[in-house]
N, C-alpha and C positions, 0 to 999 in steps of 0.2 A: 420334129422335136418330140420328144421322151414324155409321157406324161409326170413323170417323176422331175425330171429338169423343168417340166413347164410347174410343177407347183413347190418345185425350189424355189424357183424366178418368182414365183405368186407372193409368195410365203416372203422371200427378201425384199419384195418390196414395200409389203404391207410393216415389216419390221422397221426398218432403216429409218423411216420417219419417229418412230418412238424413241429409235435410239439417239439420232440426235434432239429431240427434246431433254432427253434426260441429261446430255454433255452440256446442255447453255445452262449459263449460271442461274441460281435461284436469288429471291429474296433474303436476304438472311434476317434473322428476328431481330440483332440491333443492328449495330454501325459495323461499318466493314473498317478493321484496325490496320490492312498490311497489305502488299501487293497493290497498290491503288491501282496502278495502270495496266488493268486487266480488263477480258470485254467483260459486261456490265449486262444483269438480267433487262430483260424485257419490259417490265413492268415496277411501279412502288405502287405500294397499296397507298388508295389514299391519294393520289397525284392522278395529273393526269399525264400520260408519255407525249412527246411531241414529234414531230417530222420537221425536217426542213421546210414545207410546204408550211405547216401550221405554225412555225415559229416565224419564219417571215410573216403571214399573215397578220398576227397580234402584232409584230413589229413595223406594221406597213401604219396598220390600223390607229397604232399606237395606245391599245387596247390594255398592255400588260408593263411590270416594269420588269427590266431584264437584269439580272444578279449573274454574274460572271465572279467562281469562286477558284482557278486556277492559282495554286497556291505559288509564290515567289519565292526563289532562291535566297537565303538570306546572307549579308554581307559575310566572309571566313572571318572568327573572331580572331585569328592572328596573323594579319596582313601587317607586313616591314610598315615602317612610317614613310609615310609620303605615298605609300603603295595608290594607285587611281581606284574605285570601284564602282562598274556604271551596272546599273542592275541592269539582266536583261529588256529589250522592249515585249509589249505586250498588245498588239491589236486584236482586238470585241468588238461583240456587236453596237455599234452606235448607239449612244445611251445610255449604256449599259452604268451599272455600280458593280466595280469591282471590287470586291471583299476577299482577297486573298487569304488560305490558308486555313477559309473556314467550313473545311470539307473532311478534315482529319474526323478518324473514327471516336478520337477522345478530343475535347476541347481544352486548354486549360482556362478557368475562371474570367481571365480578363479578355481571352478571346473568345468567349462564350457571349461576356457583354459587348462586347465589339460586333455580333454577326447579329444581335437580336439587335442592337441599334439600325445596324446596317439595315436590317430589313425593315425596322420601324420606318427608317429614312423612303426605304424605295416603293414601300405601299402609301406613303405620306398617312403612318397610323391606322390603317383599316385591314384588320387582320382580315378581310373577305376580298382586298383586289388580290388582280391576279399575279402572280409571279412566277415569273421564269427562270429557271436554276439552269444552271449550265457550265461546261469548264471546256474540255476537249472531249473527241471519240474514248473508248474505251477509260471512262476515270470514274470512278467511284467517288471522288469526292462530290462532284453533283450530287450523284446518288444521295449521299452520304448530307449534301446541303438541306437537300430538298426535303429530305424527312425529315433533321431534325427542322425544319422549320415548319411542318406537318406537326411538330412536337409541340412546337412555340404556342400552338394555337393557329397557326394561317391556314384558312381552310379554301384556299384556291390555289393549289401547290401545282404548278404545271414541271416537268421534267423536260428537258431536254438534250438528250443523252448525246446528239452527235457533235452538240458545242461546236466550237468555233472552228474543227476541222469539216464539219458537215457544211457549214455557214458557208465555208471556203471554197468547197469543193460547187456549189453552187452558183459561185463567183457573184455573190452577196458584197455588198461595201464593209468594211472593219473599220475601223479608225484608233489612231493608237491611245492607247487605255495606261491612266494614272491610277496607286491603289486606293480606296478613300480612307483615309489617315487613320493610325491604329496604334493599340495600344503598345509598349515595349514590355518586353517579356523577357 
C-alpha cells in the first residue's frame, strides 16, 4: 500500500465519524412543530435520556411514574350516521398515564391544562419525582413532552426516546392502555 492511499484511508477514517455526528439531529431551541416521526436527537438538556435497561429498571423498581404521550387518531368529523368508530387500541407500559396528544409542538390552551394536570396526577403533585416521558421510537413528541414539562417546573424529567417500540422489542409486558379523560377541543 501507497503511502498516499494509506493516509487517505487515515484521513477517512478520522472524518467519517465527525461526519456522522453532524447528520443526527440536534436539540432545537423550542418545540419541534412538524415532521414528528423522525429519529430524534440524542439528548434534552435538562432531562435525563434513558435505555431500555434503565427504563425497566425505574419500572421494575417502581421508582418513577411513566407518561405515555402517543398522540390518538381523532374520530373523521363526517362519518354517514350510524357509521361504527372504534379508536385504535393502544398497549404501554403497565402503569403508565397516557395523556394523548400532548407532545404537539404548539398546545392549544385547554390541552396545555390537560397535560399539566395529567402530570400533576402522575407525580401525585411533587414537581421533584421522577418522570418518564415516552411515546414510540423516533417521535418527537416525547421529546417534545418532556421538555415542556422541564418547562412546568418538574425537575426530574427522565426521556425515554425508544418508547413502547424499544419496550417491545425487549419483549417487556404492555397492557392495553385507556386515554386519561380530556378536555374536547
Amino acid at each position: 500500500m501507497t503511502r498516499r492511499l494509506a493516509a487517505a484511508l487515515i484521513s477517512a477514517a478520522l472524518v467519517a465519524p465527525v461526519c456522522a455526528q453532524q447528520q443526527e439531529p440536534f436539540e432545537p431551541e423550542g418545540y419541534r412543530t412538524d415532521n414528528y416521526r423522525a429519529p430524534v436527537p440524542a439528548t434534552l438538556e435538562g432531562a435525563r435520556v434513558l435505555t431500555t435497561a434503565e427504563a425497566e429498571a425505574i419500572w421494575r423498581a417502581k421508582s418513577g411514574a411513566f407518561v405515555d404521550v402517543l398522540p390518538r387518531a381523532p374520530k373523521p368529523k363526517n362519518l354517514p350516521a350510524g357509521t361504527v368508530w372504534r379508536d385504535a387500541p393502544r398497549k404501554n407500559i403497565p402503569g403508565s398515564l397516557w395523556l394523548p396528544d400532548t407532545g404537539y409542538g404548539a398546545l392549544p390552551p385547554a390541552m396545555d391544562v390537560y397535560f399539566k394536570r395529567g402530570l400533576a396526577q402522575a407525580s401525585r403533585g411533587d414537581k421533584a419525582a421522577l418522570l418518564v416521558v415516552y411515546c414510540l421510537a423516533d417521535c418527537w413528541m416525547s421529546w417534545n413532552a418532556a421538555k415542556r414539562a422541564l418547562a412546568y417546573g418538574y425537575s426530574n424529567v427522565a426521556w425515554y426516546p425508544d418508547g413502547t417500540d424499544g419496550w417491545e422489542r425487549a419483549k417487556l409486558p404492555t397492557e392495553e392502555a385507556q386515554p386519561e379523560a380530556r378536555p374536547e377541543q
